[in-house]
N, C-alpha and C positions, 0 to 999 in steps of 0.2 A: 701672733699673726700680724702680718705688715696691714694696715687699711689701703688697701690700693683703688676703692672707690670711696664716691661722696653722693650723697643722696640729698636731694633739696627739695620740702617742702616749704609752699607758700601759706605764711601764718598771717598776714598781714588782715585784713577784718573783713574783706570779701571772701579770704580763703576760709577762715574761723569761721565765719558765716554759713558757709557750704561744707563742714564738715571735715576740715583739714587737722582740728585735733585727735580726734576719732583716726584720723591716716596716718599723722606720725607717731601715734599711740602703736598703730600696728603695726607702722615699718619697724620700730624701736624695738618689739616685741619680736617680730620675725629676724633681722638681724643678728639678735643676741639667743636665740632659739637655736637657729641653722647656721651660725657661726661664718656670715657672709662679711667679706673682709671691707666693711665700709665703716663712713664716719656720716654722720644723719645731722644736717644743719638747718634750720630751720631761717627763712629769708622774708622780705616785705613784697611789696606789691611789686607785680611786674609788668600791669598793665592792661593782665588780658581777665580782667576779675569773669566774663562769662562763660569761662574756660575752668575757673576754680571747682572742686583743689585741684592746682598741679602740682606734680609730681614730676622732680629730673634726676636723672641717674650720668653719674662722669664716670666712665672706670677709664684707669688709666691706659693710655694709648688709645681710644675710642672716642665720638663725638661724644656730645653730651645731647641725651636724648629727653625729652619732655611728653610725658602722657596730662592728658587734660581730662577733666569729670571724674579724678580718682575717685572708688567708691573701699571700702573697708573689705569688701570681696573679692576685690581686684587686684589688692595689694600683693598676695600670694605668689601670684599668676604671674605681676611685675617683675618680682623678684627672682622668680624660681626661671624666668626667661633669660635673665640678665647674667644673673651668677650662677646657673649650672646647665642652662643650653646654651651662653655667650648669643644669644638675638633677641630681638624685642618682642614685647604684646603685643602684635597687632591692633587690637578691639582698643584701643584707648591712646595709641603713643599719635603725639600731633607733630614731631617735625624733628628734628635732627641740628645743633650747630659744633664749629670747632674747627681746627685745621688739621682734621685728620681726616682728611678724604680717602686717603688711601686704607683707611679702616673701616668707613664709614657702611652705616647697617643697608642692607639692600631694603628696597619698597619705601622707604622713611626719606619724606622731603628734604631737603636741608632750608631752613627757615630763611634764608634770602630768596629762598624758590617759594615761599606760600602767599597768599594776597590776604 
């Protein structure tokens, strides 16, 4: 099966901190379960440590979407939104970037639009 998304959790020591092994434990764990065609990488700090863990999802043709306060119960919900409804989680997704506007998820800020 082609990976046609990518999944990005923040491991860097504010994310560790807040529970982010615990989250790509269970994305790793759902992925390879529900046979979701992504590739799960793990990144450094990106600044927004009071936001940790985050959590972004890129499928191809689509922005790339950012949920913030991942929790280990939440991760489910992410996933099962992204790869078999094609829209986001409400309760957790904080903004949207990318040049794919004309794909882009309805209700979901795009992150030059947030303060």
């Amino acid at each position: 099966m082609d990976k046609t998304a990518a999944i990005y959790i923040g491991m860097a020591t504010c994310g560790l901190a807040s529970g982010a092994r615990k989250i790509y434990d269970e994305t790793f764990r759902l992925v390879n379960s529900q046979g979701y065609p992504a590739v799960i990488h793990s990144t450094g700090c990106v600044g927004m440590c009071h936001n940790e863990p985050l959590l972004e999802i890129q499928i191809e043709g689509r922005p790339r979407v950012t949920y913030r306060q991942v929790t280990v119960e939440s991760v489910a919900s992410i996933l099962k939104a992204h790869f078999e409804d094609h829209t986001v989680f409400p309760d957790l997704v904080f903004g949207q970037s990318g040049d794919n506007s004309e794909n882009s998820y309805e209700a979901v800020p795009e992150f030059n639009d947030t303060d």
